[in-house]
N, C-alpha and C positions, 0 to 999 in steps of 0.2 A: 532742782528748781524748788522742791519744796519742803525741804531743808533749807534753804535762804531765806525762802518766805517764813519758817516759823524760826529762823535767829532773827529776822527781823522783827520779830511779830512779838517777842519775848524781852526782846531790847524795849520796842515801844510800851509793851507791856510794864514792864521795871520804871519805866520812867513816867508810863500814867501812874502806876501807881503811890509815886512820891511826890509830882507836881501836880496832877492832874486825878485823882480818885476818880471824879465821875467819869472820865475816859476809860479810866483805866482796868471799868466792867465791860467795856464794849471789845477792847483789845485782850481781852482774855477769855472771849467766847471767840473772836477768831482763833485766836490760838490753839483753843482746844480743836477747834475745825482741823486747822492745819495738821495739827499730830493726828486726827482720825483721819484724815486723809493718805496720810503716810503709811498709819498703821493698814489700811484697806491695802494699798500699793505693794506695801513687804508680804502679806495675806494673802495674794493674789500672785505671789510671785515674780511682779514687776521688779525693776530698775529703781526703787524710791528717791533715788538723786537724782534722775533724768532730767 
């Protein structure tokens, strides 16, 4: 699940960043969420795809 969420997040990211700049800081502080989230999940020895 959150592995989806940060290819998504990285898509929308790419594409604030070419049409949209000012978006394109708001989607790349999720992004960065998303990957420390993950990184906590592998850290923790969870499932990080679950």
């Amino acid at each position: 699940m959150l592995t989806t969420i940060a290819i998504i997040l990285l898509i929308l990211w790419l594409i604030g960043v070419i049409a949209l700049p000012s978006i394109g800081g708001l989607i790349y502080i999720l992004l960065v969420v998303a990957i420390i989230l993950f990184l906590i999940r592998i850290i923790r020895g969870q499932n990080p795809v679950k």
